[in-house]
C-alpha positions in Angstrom: 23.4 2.5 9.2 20.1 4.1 9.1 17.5 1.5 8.2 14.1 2.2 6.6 11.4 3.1 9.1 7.7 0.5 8.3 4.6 -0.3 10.5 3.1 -3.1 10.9 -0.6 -4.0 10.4 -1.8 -7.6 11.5 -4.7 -8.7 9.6 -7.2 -10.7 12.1 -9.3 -12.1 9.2 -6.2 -13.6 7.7 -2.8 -14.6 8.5 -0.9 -12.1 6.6 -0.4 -8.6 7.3 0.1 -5.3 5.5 3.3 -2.8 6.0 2.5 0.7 5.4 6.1 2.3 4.8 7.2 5.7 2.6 8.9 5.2 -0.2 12.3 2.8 -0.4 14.9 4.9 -1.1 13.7 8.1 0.5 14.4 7.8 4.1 18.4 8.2 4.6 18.6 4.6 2.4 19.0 3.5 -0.7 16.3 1.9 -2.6 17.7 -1.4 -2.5 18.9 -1.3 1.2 15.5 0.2 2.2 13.8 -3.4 0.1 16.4 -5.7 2.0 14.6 -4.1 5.0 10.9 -4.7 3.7 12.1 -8.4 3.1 13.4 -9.0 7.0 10.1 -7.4 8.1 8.2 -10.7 6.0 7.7 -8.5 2.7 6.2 -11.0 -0.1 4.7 -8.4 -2.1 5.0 -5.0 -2.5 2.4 -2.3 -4.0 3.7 1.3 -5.5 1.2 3.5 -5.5 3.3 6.5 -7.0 2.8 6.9 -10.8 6.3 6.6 -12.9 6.6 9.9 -13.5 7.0 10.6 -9.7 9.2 7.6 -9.3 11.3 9.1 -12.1 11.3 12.3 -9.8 12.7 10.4 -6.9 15.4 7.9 -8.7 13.6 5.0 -8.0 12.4 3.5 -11.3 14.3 0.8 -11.0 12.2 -0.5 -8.2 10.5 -3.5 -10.3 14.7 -5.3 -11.0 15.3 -4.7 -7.5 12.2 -6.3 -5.9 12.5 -9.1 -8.8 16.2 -9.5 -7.3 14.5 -9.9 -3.7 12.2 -12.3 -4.8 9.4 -9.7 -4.2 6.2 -9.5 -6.0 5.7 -5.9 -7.8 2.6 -4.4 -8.5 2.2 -1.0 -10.0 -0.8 0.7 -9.4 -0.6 4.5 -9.5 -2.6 6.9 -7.4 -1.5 11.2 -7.8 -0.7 12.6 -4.7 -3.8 14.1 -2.7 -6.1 12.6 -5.3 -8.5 10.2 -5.8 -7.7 6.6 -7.7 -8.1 7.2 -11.4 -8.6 4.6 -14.5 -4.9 3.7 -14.7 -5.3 2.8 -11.0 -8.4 0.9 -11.5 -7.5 -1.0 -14.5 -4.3 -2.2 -12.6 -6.5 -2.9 -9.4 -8.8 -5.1 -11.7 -6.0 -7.1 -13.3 -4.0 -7.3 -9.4 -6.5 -7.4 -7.1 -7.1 -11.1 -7.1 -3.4 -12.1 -6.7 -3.0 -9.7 -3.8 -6.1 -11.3 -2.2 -5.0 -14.8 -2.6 -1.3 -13.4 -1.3 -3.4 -12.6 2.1 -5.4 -16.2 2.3 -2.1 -17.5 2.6 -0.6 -15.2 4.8 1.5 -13.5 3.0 2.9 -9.8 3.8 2.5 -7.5 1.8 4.2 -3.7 1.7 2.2 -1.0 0.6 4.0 2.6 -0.4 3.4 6.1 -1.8 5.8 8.9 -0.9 5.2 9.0 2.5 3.9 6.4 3.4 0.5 7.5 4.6 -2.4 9.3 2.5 -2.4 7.0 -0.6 -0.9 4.2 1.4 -3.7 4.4 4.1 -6.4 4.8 1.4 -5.5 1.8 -0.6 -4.6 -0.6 2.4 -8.1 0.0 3.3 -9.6 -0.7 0.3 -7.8 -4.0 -0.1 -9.1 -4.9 3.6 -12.4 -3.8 2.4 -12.7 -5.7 -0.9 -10.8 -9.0 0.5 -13.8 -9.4 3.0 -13.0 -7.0 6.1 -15.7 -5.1 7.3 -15.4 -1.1 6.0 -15.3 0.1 10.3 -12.7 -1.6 10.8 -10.3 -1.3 8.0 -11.0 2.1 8.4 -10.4 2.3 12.0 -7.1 -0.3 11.8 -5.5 1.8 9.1 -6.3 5.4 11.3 -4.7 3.4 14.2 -1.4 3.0 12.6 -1.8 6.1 10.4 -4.0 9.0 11.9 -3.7 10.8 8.9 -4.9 8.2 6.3 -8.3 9.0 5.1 -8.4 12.6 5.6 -8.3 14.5 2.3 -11.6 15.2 1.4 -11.1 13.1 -2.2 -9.7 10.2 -0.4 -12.9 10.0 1.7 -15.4 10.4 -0.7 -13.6 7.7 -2.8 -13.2 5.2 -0.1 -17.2 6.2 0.8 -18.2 4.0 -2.4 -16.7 1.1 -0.7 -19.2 1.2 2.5 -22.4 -0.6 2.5 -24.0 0.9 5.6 -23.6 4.4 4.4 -22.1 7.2 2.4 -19.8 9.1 5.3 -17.1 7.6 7.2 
């Protein structure tokens, strides 16, 4: 059996770590199967950063039962393809944001996903990094290490640009 494919990201400023993986469910397994996996790899936590209407697209609504039936935390905070985080993202961000921080302080893992698993996943790992106390080089540069092509549409650099004190350009 084909099992679903996930990188690994170590966090040095805590003791939990992010997984950047594509979408459970798209990758030869079935949602459930591809969660299973997630949870082996140390999954607590998992962020979908697809909004419902493109989980609807790809069968996979059903992903908040599932990870409830894994013992997984779900948070929901959409991001359209090849686009910048809008308010829905940023109102969930503001409500989640705190809970996925603490997650990380006590080294917790937690699994980050879009469709593939690297333009909105890239851009929002780095964020969390970011805004949990990482300096904005080297989330970038950790998150372009496992993912090359994270951070390259023009809208997801000028977004995560806001989130650098030193200077506007990556």
């Amino acid at each position: 059996m084909q099992q679903h494919p996930y990188s690994v990201l170590p966090l040095a400023q805590f003791d939990g770590q992010l997984i950047f993986t594509p979408c459970p469910g798209t990758k030869g397994t079935k949602p459930f199967e591809a969660l299973q996996t997630l949870k082996d790899a140390g999954a607590s936590a998992l962020l979908t950063l697809m909004p419902t209407e493109e989980l609807l697209q790809n069968e996979i609504d059903l992903l908040p039962e599932e990870c409830q039936l894994l013992d997984i935390e779900w948070f929901h905070l959409p991001v359209d393809d090849d686009q910048a985080p809008g308010e829905a993202f940023k109102a969930a961000w503001a409500q989640h944001h705190p809970r996925l921080k603490q997650l990380l302080s006590e080294g917790k893992t937690i699994a980050i996903h879009c469709k593939g698993g690297s333009g909105r996943t890239g851009l929002i790992a780095a964020q969390l990094m970011i805004e949990s106390g990482v300096p904005f080089s080297d989330a970038i540069r950790d998150v372009q290490s496992l993912r090359p092509r994270a951070i390259q549409h023009p809208a997801h650099v000028e977004y995560i640009g806001q989130f650098d004190s030193q200077s506007n350009s990556l």
